[in-house]
C-alpha positions as CSV (number, residue, x, y, z in Angstrom):
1,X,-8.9,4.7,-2.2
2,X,-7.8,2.8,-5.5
3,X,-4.6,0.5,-3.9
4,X,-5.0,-2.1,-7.1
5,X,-4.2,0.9,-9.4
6,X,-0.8,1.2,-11.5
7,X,1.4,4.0,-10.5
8,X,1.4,5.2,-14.2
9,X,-2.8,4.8,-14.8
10,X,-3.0,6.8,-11.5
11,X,-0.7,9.2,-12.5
12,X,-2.4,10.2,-15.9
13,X,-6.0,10.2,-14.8
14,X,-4.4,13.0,-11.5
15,X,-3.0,14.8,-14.3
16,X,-6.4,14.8,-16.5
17,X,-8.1,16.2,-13.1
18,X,-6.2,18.7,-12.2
19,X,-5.2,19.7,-15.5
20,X,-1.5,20.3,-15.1
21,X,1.8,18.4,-15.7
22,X,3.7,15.8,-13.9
23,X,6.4,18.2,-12.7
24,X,3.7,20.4,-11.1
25,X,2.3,17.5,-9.7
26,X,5.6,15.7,-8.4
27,X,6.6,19.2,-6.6
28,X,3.0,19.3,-5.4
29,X,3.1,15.7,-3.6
30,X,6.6,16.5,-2.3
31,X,5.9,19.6,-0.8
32,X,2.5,18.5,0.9
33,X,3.1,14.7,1.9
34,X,6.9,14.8,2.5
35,X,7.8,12.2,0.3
36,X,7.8,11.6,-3.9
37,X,4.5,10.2,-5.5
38,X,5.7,5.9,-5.6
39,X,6.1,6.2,-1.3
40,X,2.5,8.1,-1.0
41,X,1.1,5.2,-3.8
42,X,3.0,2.9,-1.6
43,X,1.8,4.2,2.1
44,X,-1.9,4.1,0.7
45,X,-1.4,0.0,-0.1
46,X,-0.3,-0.7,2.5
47,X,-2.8,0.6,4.5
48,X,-4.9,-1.4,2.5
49,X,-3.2,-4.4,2.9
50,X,-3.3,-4.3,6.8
51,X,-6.7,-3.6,6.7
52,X,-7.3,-6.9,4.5
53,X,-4.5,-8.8,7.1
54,X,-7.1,-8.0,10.0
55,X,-10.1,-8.9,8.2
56,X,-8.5,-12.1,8.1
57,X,-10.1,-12.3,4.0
58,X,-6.3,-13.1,2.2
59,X,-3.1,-15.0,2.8
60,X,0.1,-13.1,3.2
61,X,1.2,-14.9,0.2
62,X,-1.5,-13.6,-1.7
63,X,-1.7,-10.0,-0.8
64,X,0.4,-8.5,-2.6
65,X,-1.8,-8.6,-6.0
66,X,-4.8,-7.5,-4.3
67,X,-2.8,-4.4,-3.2
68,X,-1.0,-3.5,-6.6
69,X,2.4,-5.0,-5.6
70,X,4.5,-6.5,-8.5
71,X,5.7,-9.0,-6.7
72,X,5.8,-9.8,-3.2
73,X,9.3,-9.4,-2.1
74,X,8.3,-5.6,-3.3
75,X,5.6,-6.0,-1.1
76,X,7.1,-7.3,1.8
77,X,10.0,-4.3,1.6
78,X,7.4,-1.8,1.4
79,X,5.2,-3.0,4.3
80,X,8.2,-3.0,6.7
81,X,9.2,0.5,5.5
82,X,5.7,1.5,6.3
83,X,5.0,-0.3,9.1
84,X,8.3,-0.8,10.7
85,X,7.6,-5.3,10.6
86,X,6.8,-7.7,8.2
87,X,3.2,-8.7,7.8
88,X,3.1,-11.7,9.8
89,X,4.9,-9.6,12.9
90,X,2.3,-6.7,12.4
91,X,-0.5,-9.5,12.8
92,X,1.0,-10.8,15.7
93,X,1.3,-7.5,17.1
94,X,-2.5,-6.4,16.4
95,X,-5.1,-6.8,19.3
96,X,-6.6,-10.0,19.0
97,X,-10.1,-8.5,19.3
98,X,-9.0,-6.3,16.1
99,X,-8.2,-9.3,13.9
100,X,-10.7,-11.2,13.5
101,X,-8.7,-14.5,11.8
102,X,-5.9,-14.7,9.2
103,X,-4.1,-17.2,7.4
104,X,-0.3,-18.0,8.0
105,X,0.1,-19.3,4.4
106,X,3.6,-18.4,3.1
């Protein structure tokens, strides 16, 4: 998993792989994952940025670079689409013995 990657790096270098065009590929991602190829790119960060939330390693303020986010009001719309709460709420919600400590800097 590459979450830091641009959309449009990861894009090309797909396309170089598997040797076809980004039509092809667009209909391909829609048809197998249900959704366009931004919400797949996004769905894989933020996996990766709840993974990093209950290592405790990064601030919620400073997540959203480490993930490939623009900014982090970007961020913060496509974790709650994802996860269905914002980051804080997710690490409130997480077992204590599966977080291990984070930081509440905002």
């Amino acid at each position: 998993m590459i979450p830091y990657f641009h959309k449009i790096i990861l894009i090309n270098i797909s396309l170089v792989i598997i040797g076809t065009n980004t039509t092809y590929l667009s209909n391909a991602v829609n048809n197998y994952f249900g959704c366009n190829f931004k919400q797949l790119l996004n769905k894989y960060r933020v996996e990766y940025a709840k993974s990093l939330l209950l290592e405790g390693t990064y601030s919620t303020s400073s997540l959203f670079r480490k993930c490939g986010f623009a900014s982090q009001s970007v961020f913060y719309a496509a974790f709650h689409k994802v996860v269905g709460a914002s980051p804080l709420q997710f690490l409130y919600k997480a077992p204590s013995k599966r977080r291990k400590r984070f930081k509440v800097l905002l």
